[in-house]
N, C-alpha and C positions, 0 to 999 in steps of 0.2 A: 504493500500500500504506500510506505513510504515511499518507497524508487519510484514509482507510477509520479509522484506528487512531484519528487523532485526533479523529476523528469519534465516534467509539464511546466513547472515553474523556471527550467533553462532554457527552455523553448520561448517563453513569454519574453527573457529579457535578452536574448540574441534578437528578437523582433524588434523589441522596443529601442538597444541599440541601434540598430537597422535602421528604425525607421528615424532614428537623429541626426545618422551620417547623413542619411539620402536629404534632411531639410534643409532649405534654402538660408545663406548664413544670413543671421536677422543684422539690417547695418544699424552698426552703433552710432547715436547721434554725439556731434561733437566736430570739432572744429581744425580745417588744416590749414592752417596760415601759408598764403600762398602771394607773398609779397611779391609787387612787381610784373602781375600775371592781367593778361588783358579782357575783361569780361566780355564777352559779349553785347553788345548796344543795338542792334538791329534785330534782334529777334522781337518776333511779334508777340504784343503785351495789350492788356486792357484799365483806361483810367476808370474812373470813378463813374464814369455816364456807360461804362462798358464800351464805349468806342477806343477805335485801333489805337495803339500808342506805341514808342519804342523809348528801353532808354536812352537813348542818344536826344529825342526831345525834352527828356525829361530833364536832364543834366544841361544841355543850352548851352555847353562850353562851359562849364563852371566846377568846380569840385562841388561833389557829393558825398552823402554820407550815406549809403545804402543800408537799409534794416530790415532784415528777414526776420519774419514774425507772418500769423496767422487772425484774421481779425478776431474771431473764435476763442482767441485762446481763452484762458478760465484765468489765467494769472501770470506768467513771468512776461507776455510780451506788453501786459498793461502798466508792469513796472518796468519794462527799457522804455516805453514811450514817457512813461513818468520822469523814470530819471532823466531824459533825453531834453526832456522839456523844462524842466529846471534849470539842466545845464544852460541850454543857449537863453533863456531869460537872463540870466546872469552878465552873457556878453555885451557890450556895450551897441545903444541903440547902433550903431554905423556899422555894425557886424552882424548883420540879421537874414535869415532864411530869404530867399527870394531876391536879395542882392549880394553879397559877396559869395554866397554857396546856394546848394538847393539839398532839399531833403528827398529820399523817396524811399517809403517803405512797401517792400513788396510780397506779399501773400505766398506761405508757396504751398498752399492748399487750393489746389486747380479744381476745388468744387467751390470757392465762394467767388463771386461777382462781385458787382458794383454796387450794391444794395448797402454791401455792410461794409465796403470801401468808405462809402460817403457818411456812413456814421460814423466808423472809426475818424477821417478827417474833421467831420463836422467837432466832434470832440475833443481834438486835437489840436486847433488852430486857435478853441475858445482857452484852452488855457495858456497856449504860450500869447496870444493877447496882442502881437505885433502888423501894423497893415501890411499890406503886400507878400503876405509868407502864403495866401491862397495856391497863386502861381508856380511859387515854387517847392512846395510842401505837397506830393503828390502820393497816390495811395494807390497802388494797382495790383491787378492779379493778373492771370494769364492762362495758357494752356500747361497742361504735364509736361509737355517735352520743351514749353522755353522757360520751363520753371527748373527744373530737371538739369538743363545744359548751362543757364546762370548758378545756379546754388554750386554746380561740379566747380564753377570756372571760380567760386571764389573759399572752395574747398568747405562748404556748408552741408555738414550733414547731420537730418531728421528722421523718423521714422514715425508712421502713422498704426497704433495701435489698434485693431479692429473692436476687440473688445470693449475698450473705455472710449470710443471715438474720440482719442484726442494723440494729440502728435506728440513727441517726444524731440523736444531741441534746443540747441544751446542758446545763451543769450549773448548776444553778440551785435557789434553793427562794426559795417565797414568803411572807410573812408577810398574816394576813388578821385583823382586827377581824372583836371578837363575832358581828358585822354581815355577814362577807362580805366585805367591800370589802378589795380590796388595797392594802395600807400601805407596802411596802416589799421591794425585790428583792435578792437575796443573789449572788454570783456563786462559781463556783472550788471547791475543795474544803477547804476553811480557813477558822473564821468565829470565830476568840476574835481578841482585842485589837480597837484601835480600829479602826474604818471611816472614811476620810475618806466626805461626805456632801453634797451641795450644799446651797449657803447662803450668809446673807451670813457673812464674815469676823469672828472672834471677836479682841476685843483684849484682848490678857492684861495683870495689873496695873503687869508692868515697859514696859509701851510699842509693844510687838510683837503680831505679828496671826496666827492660825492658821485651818487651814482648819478646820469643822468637824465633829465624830466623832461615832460611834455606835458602840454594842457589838450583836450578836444579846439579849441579856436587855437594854438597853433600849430596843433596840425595839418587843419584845415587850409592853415595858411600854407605852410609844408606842401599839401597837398596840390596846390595852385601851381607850385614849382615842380613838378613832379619827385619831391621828396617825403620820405618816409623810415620807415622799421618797424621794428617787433617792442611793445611793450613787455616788459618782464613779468610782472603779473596778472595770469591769464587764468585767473579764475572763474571754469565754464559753469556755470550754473543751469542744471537740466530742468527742463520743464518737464515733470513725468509724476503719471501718478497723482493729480491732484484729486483731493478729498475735499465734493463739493458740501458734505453734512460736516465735515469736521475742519476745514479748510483747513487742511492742511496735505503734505506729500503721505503716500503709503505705500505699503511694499507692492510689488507686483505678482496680487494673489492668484493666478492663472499661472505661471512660470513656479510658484512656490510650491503650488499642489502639485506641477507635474514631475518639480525634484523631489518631490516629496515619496510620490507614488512610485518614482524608479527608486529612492532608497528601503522603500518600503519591501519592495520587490527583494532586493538585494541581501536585504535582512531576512529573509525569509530562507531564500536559497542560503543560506550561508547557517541559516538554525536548521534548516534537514536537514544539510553535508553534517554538519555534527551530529544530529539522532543518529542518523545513517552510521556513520563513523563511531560512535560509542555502539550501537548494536553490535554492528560489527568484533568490534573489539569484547566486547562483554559475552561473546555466545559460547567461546572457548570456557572461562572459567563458570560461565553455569553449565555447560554438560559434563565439567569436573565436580563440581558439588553437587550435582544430583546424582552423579555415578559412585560418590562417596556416602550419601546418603541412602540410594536405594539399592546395594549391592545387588547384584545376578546371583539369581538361588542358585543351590549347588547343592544336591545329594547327601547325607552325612555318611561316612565310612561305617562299615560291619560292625568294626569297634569301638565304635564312638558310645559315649555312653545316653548320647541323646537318640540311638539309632533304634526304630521298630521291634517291639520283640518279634522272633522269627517263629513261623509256624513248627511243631514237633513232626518229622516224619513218620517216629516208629510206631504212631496212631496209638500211643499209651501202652506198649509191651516195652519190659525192661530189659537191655540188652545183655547178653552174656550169658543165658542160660534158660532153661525153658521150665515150665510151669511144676 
């Protein structure tokens, strides 16, 4: 009965291995800085009215700062637009969206339209509060595949959970010269004060060496030059998981049961192999205790004194002489 069980139970999990190799590798969302790389600007895209648009109109010759996000999302992309929007209030009126740079954030859930484009913008423009950032603060979505071939070009990767319908991805926004080309990656939800930045070390006039900084405006300015780098602190913060009753992240309980049910599994095969295995080993010394317990009968000898009396043959006459 055992071997039957543990038999069936190695069969289950050669399948279930099986059937893990053959799955398709799930991409992890997160982020490949891909400094100096030139996006695409002409693929076809959709504004806020749902009509044709490309980014190359959207940017006008100007550095931009591109922010991939989902209008949908439940949480992290409503805190980079937050952060985002703090920040440039901050910068001085003469430094504002729609004349020295242009903003554009772009959807990369090729199921929403222009419906929740224009709420998301309509939202957006009343906080940051300044005229003329309409024009240049634009909000678009697009097809799968010119959503697909921008995110590749500026090494942006997501993943749409089926389960929880919600996406899984970093928070991030990109800064891009007149040109396209990407100059510099932002990380988090916070982007005023300095940015440490790689580089070599800067020596200040009393003696001592810092690392060295950057602000979003002047990058931005940076950016205008086609200059750029890597910030050092690139802390991705995942959108995943969000818990709309408890607002907050949780684990990913569909991936948890199904480690759970392969180790389940595994435990199981590994407690027969040992029934199995102690039977085994245990059967020698009980057919020696029960062969010491129930000895094989055996006859008792003529002379034994536990042996039969034996029937008399001389039918009761006494031998040696007669009557």
């Amino acid at each position: 009965m055992l071997r039957g069980f543990f038999g069936l139970l190695i069969v289950l999990m050669v399948a279930a291995l099986f059937a893990i190799a053959r799955a398709q590798p799930r991409v992890e969302a997160g982020v490949d800085e891909r400094i100096g790389v030139q996006v695409p600007l002409d693929l076809p895209l959709r504004d806020e009215q749902d009509q044709p648009i490309t980014l190359r109109e959207c940017m006008a010759g100007k550095p931009t700062i591109l922010v991939p996000m989902y209008y949908r999302c439940p949480m992290n992309c409503n805190l980079i637009l937050r952060g985002l929007v703090e920040t440039l209030r901050e910068m001085p009126q003469n430094f504002s969206v729609g004349q020295q740079f242009h903003v554009v954030c772009l959807s990369f859930d090729h199921r929403e339209h222009g419906d929740l484009a224009r709420a998301k913008k309509e939202v957006t423009l009343q906080e940051y509060g300044r005229p003329g950032a309409e024009s240049g603060w634009r909000f678009l979505t697009g097809s799968q595949e010119s959503i697909a071939q921008t995110m590749d070009a500026i090494g942006y990767r997501f993943e749409f959970d089926k389960a929880y319908k919600e996406y899984n991805h970093p928070s991030a926004i990109i800064l891009l010269s007149p040109q396209g080309l990407t100059t510099r990656y932002f990380y988090g939800f916070k982007y005023d004060g300095e940015i440490p930045v790689q580089g070599d070390m800067i020596e200040l006039p009393d003696g001592t060496r810092k690392v060295p900084t950057t602000t979003l405006r002047l990058s931005i300015i940076e950016a205008a030059e086609g200059k750029g780098g890597s910030v050092l602190d690139r802390l991705i913060l995942l959108c995943y998981r969000f818990d709309h009753l408890n607002k907050g992240y949780s684990l990913n309980v569909l991936r948890v049961v199904q480690f759970g049910g392969l180790l389940t599994l595994g435990l199981l095969i590994v407690g027969v192999g040992l029934a199995l295995w102690r039977e085994r080993r245990q059967a020698p010394a009980a057919a020696t205790l029960a062969a010491v317990r129930n000895p094989p009968a055996v006859g008792p000898s003529v002379g034994s004194p536990w042996a039969s009396p034996q029937p008399d043959s001389s039918d009761g006459k006494p031998s040696g002489g007669s009557a």
